[in-house]
N, C-alpha and C positions, 0 to 999 in steps of 0.2 A: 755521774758527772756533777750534776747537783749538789750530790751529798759533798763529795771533794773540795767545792764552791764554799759551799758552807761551814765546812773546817777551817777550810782557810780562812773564811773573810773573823769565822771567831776565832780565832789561834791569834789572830793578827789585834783587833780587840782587846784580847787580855793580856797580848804583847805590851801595847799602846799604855794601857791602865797601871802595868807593874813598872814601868818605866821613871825612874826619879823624879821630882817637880823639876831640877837642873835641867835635866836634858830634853824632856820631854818638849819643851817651847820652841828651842832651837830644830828640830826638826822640820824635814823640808814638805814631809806629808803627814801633815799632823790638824784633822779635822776640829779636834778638842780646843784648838790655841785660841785667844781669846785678846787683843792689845786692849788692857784695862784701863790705861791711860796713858794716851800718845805723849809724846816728845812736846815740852813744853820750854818754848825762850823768852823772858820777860825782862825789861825795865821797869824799877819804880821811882818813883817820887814820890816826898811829902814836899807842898807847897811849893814846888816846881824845885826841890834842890833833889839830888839820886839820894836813895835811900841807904847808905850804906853800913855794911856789916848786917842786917837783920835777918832772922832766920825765917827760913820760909818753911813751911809740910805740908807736903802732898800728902793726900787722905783718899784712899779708894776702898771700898766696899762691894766684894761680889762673892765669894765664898765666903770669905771673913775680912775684917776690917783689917787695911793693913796701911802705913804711912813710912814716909820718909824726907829726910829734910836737904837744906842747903843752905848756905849763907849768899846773901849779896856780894857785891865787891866794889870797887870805890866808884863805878860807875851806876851802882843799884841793881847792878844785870844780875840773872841766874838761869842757869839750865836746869830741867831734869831731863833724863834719858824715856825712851819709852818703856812700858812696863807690859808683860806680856803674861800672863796665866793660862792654864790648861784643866781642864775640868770634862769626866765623863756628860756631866751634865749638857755636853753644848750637843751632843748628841742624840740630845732628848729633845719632844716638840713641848719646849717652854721657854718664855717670853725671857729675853737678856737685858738686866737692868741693872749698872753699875754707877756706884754711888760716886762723885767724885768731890772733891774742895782741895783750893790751895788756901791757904792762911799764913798772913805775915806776922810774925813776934817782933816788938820793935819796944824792947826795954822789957813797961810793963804794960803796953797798948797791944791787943788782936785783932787784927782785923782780917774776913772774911772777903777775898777779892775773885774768888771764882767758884761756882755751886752749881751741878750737872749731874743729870741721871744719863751717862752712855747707853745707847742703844745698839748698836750696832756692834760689832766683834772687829772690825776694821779697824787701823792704824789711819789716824785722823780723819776719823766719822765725827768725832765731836763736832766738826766743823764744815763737813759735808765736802772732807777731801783738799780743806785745804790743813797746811801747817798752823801749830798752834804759838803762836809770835805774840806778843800782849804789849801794849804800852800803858801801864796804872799809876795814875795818880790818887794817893790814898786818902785825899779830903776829897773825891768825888764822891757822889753816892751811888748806890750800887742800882742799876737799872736791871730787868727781866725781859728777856725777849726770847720766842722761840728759834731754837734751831736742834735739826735732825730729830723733829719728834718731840721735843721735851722743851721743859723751861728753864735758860741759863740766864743765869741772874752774876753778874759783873758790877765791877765798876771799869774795868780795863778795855781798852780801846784794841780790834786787832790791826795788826800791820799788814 
């Protein structure tokens, strides 16, 4: 009975492992999934006017560095969606540390308005469960405070 147990649980394993990176996250029993970086809704300003048209990148790092962008819109607002990863690793006993930054392009100015190592594999752990809503104004300076573990360093106020 044992042995049977244990074909299965590895059958099931290297099921898991061969399974596309597509499909793999969407799964409903999927130990491996990982939310790399939650669901993010932001306002900006420069000098209290919206920031409009500027591109914004998200930047996450946990198996490999990966980004992707958005533009503002006449209001300064932008969404990203959340982002979800799967890795045999998360099934291993070692420490989950995911690099995060969003960054505004505005001409030829960058600025750095969010910096976070996630801990946690939960869909808005960044924030200790809540959503991640921002309101930045970008002549602020960027302040460091702890949350969920680590140290996030902003200039963005949350809602």
């Amino acid at each position: 009975m044992r042995n049977l147990l244990a074909a299965r649980m590895t059958a099931l394993l290297v099921a898991l492992t061969i399974v596309s990176p597509e499909v793999l996250p969407m799964s409903l029993l999927n130990p491996m999934k990982v939310c790399v970086f939650s669901a993010v809704k932001a306002r900006l300003t420069k000098n209290g006017e919206p920031l409009k048209g500027a591109t914004v990148i998200r930047r996450w790092e946990w198996q490999q560095a990966r980004e992707d962008r958005t533009t503002t819109d006449d209001e300064g607002s932008f969404t990203f969606p959340a982002v979800f990863e799967s890795s045999v690793t998360r099934l291993l006993p070692v420490e989950l540390v995911i690099g995060q930054a969003l960054e505004v392009v505005n001409g030829d100015e960058k600025t750095l308005i969010w910096s976070f190592a996630k801990r946690k594999p939960e869909e808005n752990s960044e924030l200790k469960g809540r959503s991640i809503i921002l309101r930045c104004e970008l002549t602020e300076e960027r302040k460091a405070r702890r949350e969920s573990g680590a140290i996030l360093s902003t200039m963005c106020h949350l809602e």
